[in-house]
N, C-alpha and C positions, 0 to 999 in steps of 0.2 A: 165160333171161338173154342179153342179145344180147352178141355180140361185136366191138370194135371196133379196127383196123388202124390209124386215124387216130395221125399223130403231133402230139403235144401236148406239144414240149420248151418248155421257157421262155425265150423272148425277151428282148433287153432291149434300148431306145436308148442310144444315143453319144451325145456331145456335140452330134455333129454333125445330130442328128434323125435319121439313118437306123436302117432294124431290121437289127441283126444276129444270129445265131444263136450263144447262147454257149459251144455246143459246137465250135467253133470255134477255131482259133488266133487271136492276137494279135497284130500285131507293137507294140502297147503293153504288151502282159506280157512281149517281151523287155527295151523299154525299162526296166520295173520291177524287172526283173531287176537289172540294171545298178547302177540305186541303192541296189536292196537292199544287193546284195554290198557296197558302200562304206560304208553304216549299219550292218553287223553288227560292224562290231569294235567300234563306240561303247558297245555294250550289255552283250558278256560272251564269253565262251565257254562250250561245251558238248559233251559227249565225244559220238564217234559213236553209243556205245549209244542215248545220251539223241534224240541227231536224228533216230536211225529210227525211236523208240520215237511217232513223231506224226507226223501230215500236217498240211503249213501248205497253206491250199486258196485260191486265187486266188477270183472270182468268177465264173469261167469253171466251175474245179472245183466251188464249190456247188452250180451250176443242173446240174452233171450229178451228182451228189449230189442232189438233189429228184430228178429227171428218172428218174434209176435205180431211185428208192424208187416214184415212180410207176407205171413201168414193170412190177416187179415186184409190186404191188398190183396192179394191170389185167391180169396174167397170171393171178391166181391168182382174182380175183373176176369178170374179164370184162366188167369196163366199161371205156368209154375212158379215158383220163388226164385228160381234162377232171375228169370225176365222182369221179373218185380222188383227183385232188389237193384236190377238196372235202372229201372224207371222211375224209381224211390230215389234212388243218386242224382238221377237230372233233374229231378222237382226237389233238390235238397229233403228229402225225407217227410217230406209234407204228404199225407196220404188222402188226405182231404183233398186238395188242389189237385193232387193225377187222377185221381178217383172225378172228379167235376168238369175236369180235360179230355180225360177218354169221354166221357156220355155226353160233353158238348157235340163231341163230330157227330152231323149228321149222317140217317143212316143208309141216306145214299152216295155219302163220300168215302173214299180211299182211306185205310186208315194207315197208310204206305207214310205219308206225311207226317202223324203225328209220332208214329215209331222214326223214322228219321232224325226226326227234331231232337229224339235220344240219341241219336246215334246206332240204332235198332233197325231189324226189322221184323215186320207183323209175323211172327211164326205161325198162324193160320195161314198164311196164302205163300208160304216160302218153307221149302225142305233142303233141309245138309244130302249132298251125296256123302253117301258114307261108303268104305271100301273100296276107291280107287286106287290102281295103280299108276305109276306114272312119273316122271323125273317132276324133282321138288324144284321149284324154281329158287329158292335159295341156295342148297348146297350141290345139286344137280348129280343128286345119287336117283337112282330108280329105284323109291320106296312106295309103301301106301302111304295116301295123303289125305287129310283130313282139314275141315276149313268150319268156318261160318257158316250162317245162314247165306251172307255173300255168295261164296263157294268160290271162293281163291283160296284153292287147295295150295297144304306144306304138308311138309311130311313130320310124324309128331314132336321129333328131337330141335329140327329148328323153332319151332312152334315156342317149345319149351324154354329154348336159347332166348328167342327174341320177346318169349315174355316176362322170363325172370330180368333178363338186362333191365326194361321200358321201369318194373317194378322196382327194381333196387336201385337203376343210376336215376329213375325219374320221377320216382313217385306216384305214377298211376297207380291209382288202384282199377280203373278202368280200362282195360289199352287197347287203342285203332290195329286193326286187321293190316299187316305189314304189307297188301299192297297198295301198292302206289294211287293217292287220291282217293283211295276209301276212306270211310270216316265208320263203317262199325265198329263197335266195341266188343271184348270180348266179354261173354258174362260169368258169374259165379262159376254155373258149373263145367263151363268150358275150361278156366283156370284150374279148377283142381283136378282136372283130370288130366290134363295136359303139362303140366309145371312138375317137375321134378327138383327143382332145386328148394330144400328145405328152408333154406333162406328167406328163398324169394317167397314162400306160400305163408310163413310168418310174418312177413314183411305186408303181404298183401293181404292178411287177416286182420294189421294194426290198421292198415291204411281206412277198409272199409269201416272198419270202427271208430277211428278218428273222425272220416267226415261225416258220419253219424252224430256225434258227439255234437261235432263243430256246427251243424245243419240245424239244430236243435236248441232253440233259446231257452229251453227250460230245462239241460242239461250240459254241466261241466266238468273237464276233469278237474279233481285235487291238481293243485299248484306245487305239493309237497315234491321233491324228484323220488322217483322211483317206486311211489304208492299207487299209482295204477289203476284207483278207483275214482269213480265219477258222481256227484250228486245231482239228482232233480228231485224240483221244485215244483209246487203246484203252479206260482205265477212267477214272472222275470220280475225283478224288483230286487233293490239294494238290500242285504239281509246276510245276519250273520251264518256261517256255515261252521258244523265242526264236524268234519272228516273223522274216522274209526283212526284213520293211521295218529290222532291227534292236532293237524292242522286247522287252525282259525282263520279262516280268511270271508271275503265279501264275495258275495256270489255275482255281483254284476262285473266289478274291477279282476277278480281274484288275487288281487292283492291281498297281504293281512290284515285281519278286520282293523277297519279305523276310525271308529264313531271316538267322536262326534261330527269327524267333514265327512263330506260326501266324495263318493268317487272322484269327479272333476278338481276340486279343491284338491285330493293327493296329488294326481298329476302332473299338477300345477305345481306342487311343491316338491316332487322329486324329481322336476325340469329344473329348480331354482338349484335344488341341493348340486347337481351337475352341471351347469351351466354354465358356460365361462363368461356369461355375464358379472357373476360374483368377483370374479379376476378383473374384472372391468374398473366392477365399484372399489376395488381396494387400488385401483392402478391413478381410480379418479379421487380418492379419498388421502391417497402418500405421496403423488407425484403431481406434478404441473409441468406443461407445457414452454418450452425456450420462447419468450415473447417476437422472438423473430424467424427462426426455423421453425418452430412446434416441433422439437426433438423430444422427447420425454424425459422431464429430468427426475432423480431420487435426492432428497437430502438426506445427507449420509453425515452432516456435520452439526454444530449450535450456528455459527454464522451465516448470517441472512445474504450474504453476497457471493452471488453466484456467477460462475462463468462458464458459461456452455461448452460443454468437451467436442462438440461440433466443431473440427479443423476448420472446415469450411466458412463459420461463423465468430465463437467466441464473443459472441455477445457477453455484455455485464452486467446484469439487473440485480434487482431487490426481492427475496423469495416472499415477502411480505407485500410488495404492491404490486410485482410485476413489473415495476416499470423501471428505466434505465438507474445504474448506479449510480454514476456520478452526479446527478444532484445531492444526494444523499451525503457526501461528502465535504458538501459546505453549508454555508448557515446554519441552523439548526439541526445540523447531523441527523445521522442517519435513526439513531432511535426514536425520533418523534416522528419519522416516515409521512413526511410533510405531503407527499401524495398519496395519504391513504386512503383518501375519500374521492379520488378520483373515479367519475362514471366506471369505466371501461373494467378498473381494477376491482371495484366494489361486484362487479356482476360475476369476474374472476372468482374472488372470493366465495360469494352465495354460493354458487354455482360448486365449488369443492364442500363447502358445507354441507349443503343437500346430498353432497354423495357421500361424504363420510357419516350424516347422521343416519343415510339410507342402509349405510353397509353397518353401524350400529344397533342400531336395529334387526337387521336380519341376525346380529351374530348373535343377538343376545335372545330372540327365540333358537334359532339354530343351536345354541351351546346346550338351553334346558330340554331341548328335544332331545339330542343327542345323548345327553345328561341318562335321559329314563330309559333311552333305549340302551344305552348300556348298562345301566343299573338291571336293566329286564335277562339281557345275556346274562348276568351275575348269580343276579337271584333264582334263575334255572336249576342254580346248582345245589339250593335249597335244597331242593329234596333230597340228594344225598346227606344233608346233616340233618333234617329232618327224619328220614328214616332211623336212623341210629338213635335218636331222641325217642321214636316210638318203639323203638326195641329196650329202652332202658328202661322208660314205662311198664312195657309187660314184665320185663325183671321185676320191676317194683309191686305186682300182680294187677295191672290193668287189663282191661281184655281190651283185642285188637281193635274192636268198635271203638272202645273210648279213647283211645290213642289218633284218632282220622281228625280231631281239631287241628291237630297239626299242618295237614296235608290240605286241610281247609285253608288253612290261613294262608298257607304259601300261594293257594291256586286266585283267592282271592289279591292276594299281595301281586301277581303280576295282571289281574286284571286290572287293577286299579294302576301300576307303571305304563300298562298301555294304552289306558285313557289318558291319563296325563300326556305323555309322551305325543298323542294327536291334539289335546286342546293346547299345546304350545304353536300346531299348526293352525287350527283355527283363530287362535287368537292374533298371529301374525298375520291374517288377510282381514280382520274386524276392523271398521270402521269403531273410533272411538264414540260413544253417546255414551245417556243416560243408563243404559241398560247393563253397558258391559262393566261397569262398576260392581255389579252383583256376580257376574259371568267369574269374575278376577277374585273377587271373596270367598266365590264354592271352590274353582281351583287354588289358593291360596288354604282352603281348611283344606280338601282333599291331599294336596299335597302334603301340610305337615302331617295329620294323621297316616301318612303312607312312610313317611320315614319312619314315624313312631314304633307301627309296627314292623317294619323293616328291622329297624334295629331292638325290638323286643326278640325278633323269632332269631338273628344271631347270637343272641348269647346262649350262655350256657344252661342245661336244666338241673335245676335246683332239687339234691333228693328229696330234702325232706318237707319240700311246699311244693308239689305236684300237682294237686288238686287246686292251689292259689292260682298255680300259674297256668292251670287251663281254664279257667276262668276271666282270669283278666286276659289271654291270648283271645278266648272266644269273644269278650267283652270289646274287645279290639277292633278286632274284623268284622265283627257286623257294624260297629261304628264306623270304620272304613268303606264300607259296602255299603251303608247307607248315603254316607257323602257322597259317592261314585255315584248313585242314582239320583241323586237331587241332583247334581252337575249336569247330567246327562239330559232329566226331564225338563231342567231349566233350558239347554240347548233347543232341545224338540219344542216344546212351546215359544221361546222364539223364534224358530223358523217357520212355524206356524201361524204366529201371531206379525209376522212380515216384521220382525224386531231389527233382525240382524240386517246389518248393510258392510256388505264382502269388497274389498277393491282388488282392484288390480286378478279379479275375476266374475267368472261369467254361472251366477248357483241358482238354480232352482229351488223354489223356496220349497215346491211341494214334495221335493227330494225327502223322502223316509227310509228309516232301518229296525226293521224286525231287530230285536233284539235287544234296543234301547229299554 
């Protein structure tokens, strides 16, 4: 097996067309820097433990992440980086697993087979012609041609053609050797040497980083658009994340973080939020069916006597029992609905009650849900009236430190709207018992303490009781911050303690969040 010295880090273009090496410093990842630190108060805080417990990785840091895992594959099997990061992509990036696949083949078998199964082959027992002449079989110019290990020579311009097309209309990052019924790939450094289209070489720099990313349970990109960076995690597990560009999210969903449910429970609940099942419940909760057609009908009037707008029908019933008019019209008239206890109409009824109490219910978590997450959009903007607040302070001679209660209190003021804002979802899938009586009490104090301070940090600040009112601010938020932790640890200990009983889904009890 040959050995090879070549370096085969991965490149990637700038905006500006030019190659840079993204081993490399930055001076646009200090710029990002910059912004980050400004967007992180927007999103949460998070204790030290929790920030070293992960590496948030720039894109710079990925490629050396790939680069390193290649490195050490090419040390230990002795091919280049090129052929390694091929064989790294069809074992999804598992360096263990190819590493324990090549030394399984025995070592009086072909290792023809196991390069195949990449879509490879063994560069030990297979050499490129290089330097032929010879009409290109795609554009049928007499150029020099150059190929694969295959050696289904093109000549380099088609080369270039048909691998930026495969790349940009198809998304390989890998792409089969354009003859017919081959199945090699081509590798690293075959693409960059061959690909002119600056596009296409961008394009296939995201791609091998993306399925990098993607291959890799203990790394993710930020969910944020347009931030670029990716976190890993010592272990896969539900756990809160906070991104440099400022993004909170769950690192198993990456969704925004949403303790107290767990992953499956959002799911569940941003299916209901869209659903047109909801259309359903309110179709089965306002309207009833023509007792003879099943047309759908809407009462749109006070009188109970309906006549179905069905040409074809024109039936005449009773919207109270269903059942035909005209008895209703003699004897005891129609207000004592002399068949109101009729089997048929009594199951009628239940039957719209269960749906109207169902759709009641959902609306009335869904409103307070709804309720904090827009209150959360709102109070974002806090910090612009909070800054002017701490600026009026330093007028008043405060120094910048002592002025950050502020910024305290806002960051903690939208932690505490988006816990609320998720225990209106767990409490919408909770089975009623003993337990959730206390569940209802902590969110019940958490929320008024969160208006309280809500509407302490909107008013105005008072010149001449500055010192009162950072006090009672400060006094505030950690009393708010405390409720928010007892809600939460009451949560974790019932699911621990097998309390909670979820309907209308499927939780794992031993479901845990770093973070809590």
């Amino acid at each position: 097996m040959s050995n090879s010295n070549d370096k085969d880090d991965l490149i990637i273009y700038d905006d500006n067309d030019d190659i840079k090496d993204l081993s490399s410093d930055s001076g646009d990842e200090v710029a990002m820097e910059e912004v980050t630190n400004a967007g992180t108060s927007t999103a949460g805080t998070l204790s030290n433990e929790e920030i070293r417990d992960y590496q948030v990785l720039s894109q710079t840091e990925l490629v050396d992440e790939l680069n390193k895992l290649s490195s050490e594959t090419s040390a230990v099997l002795r091919f280049n980086g090129s052929i390694c990061k091929a064989l790294l992509h069809h074992f999804k990036w598992n360096k263990v697993t190819l590493i324990e696949r090549f030394y399984e083949i025995p070592e009086t078998s072909n290792t023809d087979s196991f390069f195949r199964n990449a879509n490879l082959l063994d560069p030990t027992k297979h050499s490129k012609i290089e330097g032929k002449v010879d009409y290109c079989k795609i554009c049928y110019e007499l150029r020099q041609l150059t190929g694969l290990l295959c050696n289904h020579l093109f000549c380099r311009q088609c080369w270039s053609n048909y691998l930026s097309c495969k790349i940009l209309d198809e998304g390989r990052p890998y792409v089969t050797c354009p003859e017919l019924r081959c199945t090699i790939v081509a590798d690293d450094e075959f693409v960059l040497k061959n690909v002119d289209n600056k596009q296409a070489l961008r394009s296939y720099h995201k791609l091998v980083l993306n399925s990098f990313v993607e291959c890799n349970i203990l790394i993710k990109w930020c969910p944020a658009p347009e931030c670029g960076r990716a976190v890993k995690v010592p272990h896969c597990e539900p756990r809160k994340i906070l991104c440099k560009c400022g993004c909170l999210f769950c690192f198993s969903c990456s969704q925004q973080w949403h303790e107290p449910i767990s992953c499956d429970l959002l799911k569940k609940w941003q299916k209901k939020c869209i659903d047109d099942s909801e259309t359903s419940n309110w179709l089965s909760a306002n309207t009833k069916d023509c007792p003879q057609c099943q047309v759908t009908i809407e009462k749109d009037g006070g009188c109970n006597h309906m006549t179905c707008k069905n040409l074809s029908c024109r039936f005449e019933f009773c919207w109270m029992c269903l059942g035909p008019w005209a008895p209703h019209v003699s004897g005891s008239g129609w207000y004592s609905c002399n068949r109101y206890d009729d089997d048929a109409a009594k199951r009628a009824r239940d039957s719209q009650e269960r749906s109207r109490a169902a759709l009641q219910r959902y609306l009335h978590y869904y409103s307070r849900f709804t309720n904090h997450q827009n209150s959360l959009k709102l109070e974002r903007k806090l910090f612009e009236k909070v800054s002017e607040k701490m600026e009026q302070m330093q007028v008043l001679g405060f120094s910048w430190i002592e002025t950050q209660f502020l910024q305290k209190a806002v960051e903690i003021l939208i932690e505490c709207r988006r816990t609320l804002m998720y225990t209106y979802v767990f409490a919408f899938y909770l089975v009623q018992n003993n337990i959730t009586k206390m569940f209802e009490d902590n969110q019940s104090d958490l929320e008024l303490a969160t208006e309280q301070l809500s509407e302490y940090l909107e008013r105005e600040l008072p010149n001449e009781k500055v010192a009162e009112v950072k006090q009672k601010v400060q006094d505030k938020y950690r009393y708010v911050e405390q409720r928010r932790q007892i809600l939460l640890k009451h949560c974790v200990e019932g699911r621990e303690r097998n309390e909670w009983e979820f309907c209308q889904a499927t939780i794992e009890n031993k479901t845990d969040f770093k973070g809590m």
